[in-house]
C-alpha positions in Angstrom: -71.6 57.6 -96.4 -71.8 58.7 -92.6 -70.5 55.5 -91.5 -67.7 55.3 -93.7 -65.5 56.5 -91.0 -66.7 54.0 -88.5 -66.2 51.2 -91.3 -62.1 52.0 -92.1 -61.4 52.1 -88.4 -62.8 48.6 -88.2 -61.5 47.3 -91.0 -57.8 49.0 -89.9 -58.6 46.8 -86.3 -59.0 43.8 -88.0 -55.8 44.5 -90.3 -53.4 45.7 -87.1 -54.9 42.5 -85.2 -53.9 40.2 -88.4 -50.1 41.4 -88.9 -49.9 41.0 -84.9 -51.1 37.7 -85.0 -49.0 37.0 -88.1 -45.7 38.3 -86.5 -44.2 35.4 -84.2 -44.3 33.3 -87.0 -41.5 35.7 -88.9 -39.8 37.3 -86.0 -37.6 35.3 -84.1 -37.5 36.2 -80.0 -34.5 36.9 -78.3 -34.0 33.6 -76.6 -34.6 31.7 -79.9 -32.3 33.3 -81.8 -30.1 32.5 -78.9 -30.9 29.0 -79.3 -30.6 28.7 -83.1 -26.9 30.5 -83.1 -25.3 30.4 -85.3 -28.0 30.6 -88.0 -25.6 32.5 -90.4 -22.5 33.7 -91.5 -19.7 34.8 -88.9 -17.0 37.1 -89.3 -13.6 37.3 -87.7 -12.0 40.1 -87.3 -7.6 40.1 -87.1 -6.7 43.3 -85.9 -3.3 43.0 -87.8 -2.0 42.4 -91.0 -2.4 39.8 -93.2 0.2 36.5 -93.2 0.8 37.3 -88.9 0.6 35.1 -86.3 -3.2 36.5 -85.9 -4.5 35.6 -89.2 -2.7 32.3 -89.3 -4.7 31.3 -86.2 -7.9 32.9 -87.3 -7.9 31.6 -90.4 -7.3 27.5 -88.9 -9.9 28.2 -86.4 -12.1 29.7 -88.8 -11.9 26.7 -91.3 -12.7 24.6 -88.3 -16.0 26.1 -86.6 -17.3 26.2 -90.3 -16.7 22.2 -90.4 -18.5 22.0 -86.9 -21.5 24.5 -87.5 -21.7 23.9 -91.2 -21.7 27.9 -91.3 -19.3 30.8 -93.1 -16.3 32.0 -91.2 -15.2 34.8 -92.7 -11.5 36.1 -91.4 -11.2 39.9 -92.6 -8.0 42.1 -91.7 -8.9 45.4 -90.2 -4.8 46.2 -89.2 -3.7 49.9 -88.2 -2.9 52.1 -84.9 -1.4 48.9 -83.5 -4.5 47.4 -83.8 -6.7 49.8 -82.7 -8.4 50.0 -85.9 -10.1 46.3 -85.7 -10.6 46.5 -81.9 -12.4 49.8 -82.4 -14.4 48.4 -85.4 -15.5 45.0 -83.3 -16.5 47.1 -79.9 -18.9 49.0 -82.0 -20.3 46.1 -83.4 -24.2 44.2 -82.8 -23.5 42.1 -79.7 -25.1 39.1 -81.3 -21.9 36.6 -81.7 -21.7 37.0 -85.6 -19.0 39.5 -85.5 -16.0 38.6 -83.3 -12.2 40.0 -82.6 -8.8 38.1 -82.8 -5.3 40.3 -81.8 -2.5 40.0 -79.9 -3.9 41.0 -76.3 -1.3 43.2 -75.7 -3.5 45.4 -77.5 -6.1 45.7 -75.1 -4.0 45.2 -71.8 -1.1 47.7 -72.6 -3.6 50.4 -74.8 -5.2 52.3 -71.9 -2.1 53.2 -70.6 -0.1 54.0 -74.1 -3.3 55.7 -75.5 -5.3 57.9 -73.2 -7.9 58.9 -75.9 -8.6 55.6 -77.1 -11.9 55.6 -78.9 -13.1 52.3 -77.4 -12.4 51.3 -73.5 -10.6 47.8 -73.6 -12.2 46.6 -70.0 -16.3 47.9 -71.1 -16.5 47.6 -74.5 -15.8 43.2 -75.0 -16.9 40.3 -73.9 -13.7 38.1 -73.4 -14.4 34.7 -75.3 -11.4 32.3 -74.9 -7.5 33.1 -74.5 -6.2 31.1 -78.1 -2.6 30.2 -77.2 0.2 31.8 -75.7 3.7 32.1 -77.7 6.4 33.6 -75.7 8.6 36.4 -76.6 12.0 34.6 -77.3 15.5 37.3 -76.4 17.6 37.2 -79.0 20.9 38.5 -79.8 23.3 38.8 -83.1 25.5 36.1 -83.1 28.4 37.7 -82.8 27.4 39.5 -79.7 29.7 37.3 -77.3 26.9 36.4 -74.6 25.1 33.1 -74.0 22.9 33.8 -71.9 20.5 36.9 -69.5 24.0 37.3 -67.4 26.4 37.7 -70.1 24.3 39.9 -71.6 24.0 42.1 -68.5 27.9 41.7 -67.8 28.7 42.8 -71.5 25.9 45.9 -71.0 27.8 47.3 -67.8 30.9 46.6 -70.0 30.2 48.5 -72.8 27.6 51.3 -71.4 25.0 52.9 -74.3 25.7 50.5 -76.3 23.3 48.1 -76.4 20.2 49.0 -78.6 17.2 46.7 -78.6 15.2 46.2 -81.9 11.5 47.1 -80.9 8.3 45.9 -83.2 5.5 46.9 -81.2 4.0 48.3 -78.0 4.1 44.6 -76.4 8.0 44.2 -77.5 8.8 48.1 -76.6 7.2 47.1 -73.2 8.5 44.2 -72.6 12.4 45.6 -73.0 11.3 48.2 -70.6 10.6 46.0 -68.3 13.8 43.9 -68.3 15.7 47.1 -68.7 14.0 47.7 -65.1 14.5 44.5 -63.7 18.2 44.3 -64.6 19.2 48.1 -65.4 20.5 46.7 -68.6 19.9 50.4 -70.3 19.3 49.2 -73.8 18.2 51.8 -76.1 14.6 50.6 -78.1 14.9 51.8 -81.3 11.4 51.1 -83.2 10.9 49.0 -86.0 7.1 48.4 -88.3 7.6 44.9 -87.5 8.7 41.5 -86.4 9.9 40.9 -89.5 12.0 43.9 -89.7 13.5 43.9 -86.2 14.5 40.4 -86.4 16.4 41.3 -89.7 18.1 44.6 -88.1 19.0 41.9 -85.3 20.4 39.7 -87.6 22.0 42.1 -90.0 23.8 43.5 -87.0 21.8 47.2 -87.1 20.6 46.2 -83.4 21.8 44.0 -81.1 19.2 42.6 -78.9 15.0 42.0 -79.4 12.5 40.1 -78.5 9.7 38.7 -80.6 6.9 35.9 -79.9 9.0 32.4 -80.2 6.4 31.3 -83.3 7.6 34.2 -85.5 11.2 33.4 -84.3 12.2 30.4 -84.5 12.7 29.4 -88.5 15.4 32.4 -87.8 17.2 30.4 -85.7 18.4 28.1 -88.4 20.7 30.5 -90.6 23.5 31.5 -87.6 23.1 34.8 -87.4 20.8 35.0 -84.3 21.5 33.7 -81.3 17.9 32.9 -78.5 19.4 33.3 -75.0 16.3 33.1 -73.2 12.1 32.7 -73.9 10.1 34.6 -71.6 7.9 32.0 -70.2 7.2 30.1 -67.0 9.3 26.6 -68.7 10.9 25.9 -71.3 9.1 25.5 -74.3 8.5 21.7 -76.0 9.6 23.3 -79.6 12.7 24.6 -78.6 14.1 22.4 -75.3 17.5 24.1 -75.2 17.0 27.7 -75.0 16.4 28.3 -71.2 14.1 30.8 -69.8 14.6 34.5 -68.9 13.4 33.2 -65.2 16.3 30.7 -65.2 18.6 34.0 -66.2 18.0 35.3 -62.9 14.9 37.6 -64.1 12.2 36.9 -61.8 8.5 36.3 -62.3 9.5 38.5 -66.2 6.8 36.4 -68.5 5.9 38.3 -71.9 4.9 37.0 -74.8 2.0 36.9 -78.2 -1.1 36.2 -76.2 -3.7 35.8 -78.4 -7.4 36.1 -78.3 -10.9 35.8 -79.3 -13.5 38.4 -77.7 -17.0 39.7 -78.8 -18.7 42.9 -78.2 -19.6 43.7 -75.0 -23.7 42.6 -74.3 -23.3 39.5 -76.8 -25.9 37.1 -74.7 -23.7 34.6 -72.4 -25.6 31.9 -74.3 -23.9 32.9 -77.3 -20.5 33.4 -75.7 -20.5 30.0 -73.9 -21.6 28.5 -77.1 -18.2 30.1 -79.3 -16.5 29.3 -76.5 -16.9 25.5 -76.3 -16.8 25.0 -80.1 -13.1 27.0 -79.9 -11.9 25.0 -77.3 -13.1 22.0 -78.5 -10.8 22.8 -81.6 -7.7 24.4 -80.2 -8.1 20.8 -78.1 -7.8 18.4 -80.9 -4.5 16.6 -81.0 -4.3 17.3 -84.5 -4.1 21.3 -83.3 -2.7 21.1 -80.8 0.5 19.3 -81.5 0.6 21.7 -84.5 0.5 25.1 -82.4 3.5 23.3 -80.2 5.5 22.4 -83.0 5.3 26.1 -84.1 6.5 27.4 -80.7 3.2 28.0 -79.1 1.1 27.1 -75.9 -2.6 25.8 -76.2 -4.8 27.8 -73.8 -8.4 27.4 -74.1 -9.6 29.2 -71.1 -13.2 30.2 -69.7 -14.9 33.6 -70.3 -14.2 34.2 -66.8 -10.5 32.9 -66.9 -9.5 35.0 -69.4 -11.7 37.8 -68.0 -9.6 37.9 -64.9 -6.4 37.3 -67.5 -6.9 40.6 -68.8 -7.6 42.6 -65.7 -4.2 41.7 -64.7 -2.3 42.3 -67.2 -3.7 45.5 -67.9 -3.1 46.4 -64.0 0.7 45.3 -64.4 1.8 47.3 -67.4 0.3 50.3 -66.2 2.8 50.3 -63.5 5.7 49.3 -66.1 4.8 52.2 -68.3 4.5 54.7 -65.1 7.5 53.3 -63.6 9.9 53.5 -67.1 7.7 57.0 -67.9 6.7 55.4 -71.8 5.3 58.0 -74.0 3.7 57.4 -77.5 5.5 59.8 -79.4 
């Protein structure tokens, strides 16, 4: 009975020694499970409401990478605090490339400026992925405001002083009309509305006179006559919509706004993985079939690098902190 003691320790060697040499064969390493991504179900995350421009993209996207990788993709709304609530949710996820983040940038570029306490930081807390496409905000104007164009519309505004009120849906629209109202004294008055939807409709009800909203969401207004597009806020003219001329061609230099949209992951998601989302995405938003479908809806194909879009961000979020300094935007 003595060596009872000296028996169970041996016998608990031999057992530790068993499960150890046991474990590789259950446990995947690292750098496998690297190599075998994806192995299960992914989720997407729209930081916005469902039936937007975000969840139309995520859920084509979506359908696609599950045809490619014979895997799930699962696209679940997570909208609120202009979408602070999915961002927030995604940069506190596992960095392992099965939970990813698709918004409207303007989220993360315009946010740290707006929203001092944010509960995530925008620059740390992602790992950019791929910039989606780019759909420009298109100015538009009730019909029966008599201008044609940026010029008019600046001649009619010194006419007619405080009265010209702008139709705002969202931190990246509110901006943006700061910024032209900088670049051309305009003085319109942003009024906030909860959406594209209803902004566009104050526009064309005559409640506002001007707004601006991403050329996708705008143009099957253009048909019914009550809104007039005097200007997209892009580099060219866009392929869907040949006629309306740019705010740049308006006299408005270097003024490019727009929907950006985006995929990211949580920050410390192995590059492996990210290079690996990244070449399946643009391999999709490549196709001809995709592609001619995003221009037909008023949007530009970008498919961009990690690094490309990296840099993207940086930049942006640079240049609206000086817009919001320089026009002295508060969240209220």
């Amino acid at each position: 009975m003595k060596k009872a003691p000296a028996l169970i320790a041996t016998l608990t060697a031999a057992c530790i020694a068993g499960v150890s040499a046991l474990t590789p064969a259950f446990a995947q390493s690292p750098a496998t499970a690297q190599a075998s991504f994806p192995n299960k179900p992914i989720r997407i995350i729209v930081a916005a409401s469902p039936g937007g421009t975000s969840d139309i993209l995520a859920r084509q996207i979506g359908q696609k990478m599950n045809e490619k990788w014979n895997q799930p993709v699962v696209v679940e709304s997570k909208p609120g605090a202009d979408s602070n609530v999915g961002a927030d949710y995604v940069a506190k996820s596992p960095a392992d490339g099965y939970t990813l983040l698709l918004l409207d940038v303007s989220t993360l570029t315009m946010g740290p400026s707006l929203y001092p306490k944010l509960s995530y930081n925008p620059r740390r807390d992602f790992a950019p992925v791929t910039m989606i496409v780019f759909s420009p905000h298109a100015l538009t104007v009730n019909a029966a405001l008599p201008v044609q164009g940026v010029q008019e519309l600046i001649a009619w505004s010194k006419a007619n002083p405080g009265k010209l009120n702008f139709a705002s849906s969202s931190n990246a629209t509110r901006l943006a009309a700061a910024r032209l109202n900088l670049a051309t004294g305009l003085g319109m008055m942003i009024v906030p509305y909860k959406g594209g939807a209803q902004s566009i409709t104050a526009v064309s009800g005559g409640e506002a006179n001007v707004t601006m909203n991403s050329l996708l969401s705008t143009m099957p207004h253009l048909k019914n006559g009550r809104l007039r597009a005097i200007g997209v806020a892009s580099e060219r003219r866009m392929e869907a919509e040949p006629a309306i001329p740019t705010v740049q061609e308006g006299g408005v230099r270097d003024f490019v706004t727009g929907s950006f949209q985006g995929l990211l992951a949580p920050a410390g998601t192995p590059p492996e993985v990210v290079r690996k989302i990244n070449a399946v995405v643009v391999e999709i938003l490549r196709s001809p079939e995709v592609n001619a479908k995003m221009v037909s809806q008023g949007a530009e194909v970008v498919a961009n690098t990690p690094e490309q879009f990296g840099a993207f961000l940086r930049e942006e979020t640079d240049k609206w902190a000086r817009v919001v300094k320089e026009a002295n935007l508060k969240i209220e």
